[in-house]
N, C-alpha and C positions, 0 to 999 in steps of 0.2 A: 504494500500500500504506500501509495505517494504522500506523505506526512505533509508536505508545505502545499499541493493541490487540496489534501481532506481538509488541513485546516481553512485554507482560504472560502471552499464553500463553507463551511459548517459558520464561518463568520456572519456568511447573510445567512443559513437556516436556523441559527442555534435554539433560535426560541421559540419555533414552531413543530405542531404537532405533529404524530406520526405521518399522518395519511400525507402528510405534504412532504416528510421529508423522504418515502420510499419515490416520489416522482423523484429524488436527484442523490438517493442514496441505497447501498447493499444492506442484507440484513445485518452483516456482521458491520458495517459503519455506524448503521440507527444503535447497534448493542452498548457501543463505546462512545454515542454522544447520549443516552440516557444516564452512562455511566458520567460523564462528564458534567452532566445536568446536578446531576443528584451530588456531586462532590460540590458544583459551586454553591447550590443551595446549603452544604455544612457548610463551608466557607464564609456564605453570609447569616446566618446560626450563631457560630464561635470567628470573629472577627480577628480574636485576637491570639487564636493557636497558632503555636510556630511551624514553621514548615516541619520540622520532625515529627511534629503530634498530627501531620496532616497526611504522612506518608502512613503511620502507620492506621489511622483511621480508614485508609485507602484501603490498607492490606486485609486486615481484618474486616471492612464490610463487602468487601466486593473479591476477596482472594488474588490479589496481586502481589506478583515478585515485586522487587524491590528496584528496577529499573524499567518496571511498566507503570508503577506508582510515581518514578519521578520524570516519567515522560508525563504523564496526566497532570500535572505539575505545573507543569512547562506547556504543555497544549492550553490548561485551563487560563492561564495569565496570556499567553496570545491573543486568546479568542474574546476573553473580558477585558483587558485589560489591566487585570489584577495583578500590581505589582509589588505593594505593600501595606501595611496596616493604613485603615483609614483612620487621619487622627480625631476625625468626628463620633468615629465609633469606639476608638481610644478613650475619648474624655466623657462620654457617655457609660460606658464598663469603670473605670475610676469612680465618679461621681454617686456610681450606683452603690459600688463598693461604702466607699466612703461614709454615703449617707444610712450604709448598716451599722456602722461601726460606731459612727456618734449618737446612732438609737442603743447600742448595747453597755458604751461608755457612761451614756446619761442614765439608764436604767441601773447600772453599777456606781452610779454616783461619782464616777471618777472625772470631775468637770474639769482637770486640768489638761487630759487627757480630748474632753471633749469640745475645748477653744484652740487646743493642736490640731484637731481632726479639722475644726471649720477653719480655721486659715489655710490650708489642705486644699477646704474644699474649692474657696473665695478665689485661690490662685488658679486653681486648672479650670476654674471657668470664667477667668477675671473678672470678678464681680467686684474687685477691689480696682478699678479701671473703671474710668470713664467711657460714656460710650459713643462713639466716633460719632461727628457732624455731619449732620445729612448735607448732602451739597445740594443745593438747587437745579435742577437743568439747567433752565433757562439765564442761568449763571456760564454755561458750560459755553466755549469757547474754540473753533479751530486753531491750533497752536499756526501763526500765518509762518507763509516760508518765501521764500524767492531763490530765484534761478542764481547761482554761483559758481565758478570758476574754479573755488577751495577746493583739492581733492582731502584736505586735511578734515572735513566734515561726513568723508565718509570711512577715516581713519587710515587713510593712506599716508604717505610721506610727504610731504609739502615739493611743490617744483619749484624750480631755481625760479627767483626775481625775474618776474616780468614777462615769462615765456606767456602768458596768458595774450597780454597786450599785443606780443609781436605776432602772436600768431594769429590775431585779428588784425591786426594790420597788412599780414602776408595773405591769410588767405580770405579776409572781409574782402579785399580788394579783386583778389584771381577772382571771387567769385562776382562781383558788382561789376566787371570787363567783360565777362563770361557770358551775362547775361542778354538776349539779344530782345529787342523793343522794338514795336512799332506804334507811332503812333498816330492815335484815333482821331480823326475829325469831328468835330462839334455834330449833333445830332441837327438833322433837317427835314425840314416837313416833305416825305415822299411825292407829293405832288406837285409843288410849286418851287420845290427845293430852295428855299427858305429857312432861315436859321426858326427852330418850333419856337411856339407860345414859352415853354417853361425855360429855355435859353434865352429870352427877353425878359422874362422876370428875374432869373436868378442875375442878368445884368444893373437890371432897373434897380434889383436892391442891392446892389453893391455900388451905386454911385451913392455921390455924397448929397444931402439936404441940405 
């Protein structure tokens, strides 16, 4: 089996049901993305098990060696993008923790114990922190920019003095020689070939009153 072909479909089927994935999949492929399925759903279960406690949760549910376990591993963070702890689900497991432990402290009376636990708690969720200023949109701003010559603005090495200038000088010109012109006669009335009405006005107002 092609691993980087399986995976790349199983990326647009992952989350669809059977009947749709035998149109683009063998039986023994649907075996190994149910299997896949069912591992990320542990995954998002116990957030915060280490890879070692996820290999062997592999082995033991689904009877995997130990190099088909850490290919599922490596397939399931492909195809999710599951690379490491989320720290949202981090401080949500902390928090939870926590807030047993200054019910077990306060219940023991141990309040010295239980103004540790809540400074604990006030930091991993900064509650001791202000809370950021809402910006306004209609405050919100294109940063303006204009056309520049610096190549040092897009972190290159600056060019010797002046090559900017001279090479608008050398080649502004080649190309202003270059250019060939002709030109247009004032617009005339087709039939009496007459300079038109709006050629007599735009004259008329540019004399002087």
């Amino acid at each position: 089996m092609d691993n980087t072909g399986f995976l790349e479909k199983v990326i647009t089927h992952f989350y669809e049901n059977e009947d749709k994935l035998r149109e683009a999949f063998s039986e023994p492929e649907i075996r190994r993305i149910l299997r896949l399925r069912d591992f990320y759903n542990e995954m998002l279960r116990n957030p915060l098990q280490s890879d070692g406690e996820r290999i062997v949760w592999l082995k033991n549910r689904h009877g995997l060696k130990d190099r088909q376990a850490y290919k599922d591993l490596a397939d399931i963070r492909a195809i999710t993008g599951v690379i490491s702890i989320n720290r949202e689900a981090l401080r949500y497991e902390m928090t939870q923790l926590l807030q047993k432990n200054i019910q077990a402290a306060s219940e023991a009376g141990d309040f010295r114990a239980v103004a540790s636990l809540v400074k604990e708690l006030k930091s991993i969720n900064r509650l001791d922190k202000n809370d950021p200023e809402r910006i306004d949109p209609s405050k919100l701003y294109p940063e303006p920019t204009a056309p520049t010559c610096d190549v040092t603005v897009l972190g290159l090495p600056a060019s010797r003095p002046g090559l900017a200038e001279e090479m608008r000088r050398k080649y502004g010109k080649r190309q202003a020689e270059d250019v060939e012109y002709t030109d247009v006669p004032p617009p005339t009335d087709p039939i009496t070939e007459t300079p038109t009405r709006l050629e007599k006005k735009q004259k008329e107002s540019l004399q002087p009153v």
